[in-house]
N, C-alpha and C positions, 0 to 999 in steps of 0.2 A: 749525235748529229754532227757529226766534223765535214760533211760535204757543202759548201759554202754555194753551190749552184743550182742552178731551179729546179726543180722536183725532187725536193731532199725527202719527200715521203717515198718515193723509190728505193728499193732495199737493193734492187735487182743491177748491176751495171752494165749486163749487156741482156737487155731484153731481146725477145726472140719477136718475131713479125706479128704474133698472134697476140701477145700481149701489148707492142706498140700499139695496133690499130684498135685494139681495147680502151686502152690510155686517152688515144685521139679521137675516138671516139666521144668518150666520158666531156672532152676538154671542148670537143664540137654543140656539142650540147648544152654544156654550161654557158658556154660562150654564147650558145643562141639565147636561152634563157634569158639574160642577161641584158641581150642587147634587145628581147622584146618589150623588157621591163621599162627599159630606158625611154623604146620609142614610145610604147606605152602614155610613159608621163610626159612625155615634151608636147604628145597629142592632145593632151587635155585643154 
């Protein structure tokens, strides 16, 4: 791991369109996850 920038689990350095929206995809999702969790508990 010598790439010191964010998505150092990316092997790929120029990803193609198909696996970006793959990626952002994954990253949209987690993110929602995430921030339902959150709203979740402040709701309580």
């Amino acid at each position: 791991m010598s790439g010191g920038g964010p998505g150092t689990s990316c092997t790929n350095a120029n990803p193609n369109a198909t696996e970006r929206a793959r990626v952002n995809q994954l990253w949209a999702n987690g993110l929602a996850a995430a921030m339902d969790k959150a709203l979740e508990k402040s709701g309580r």
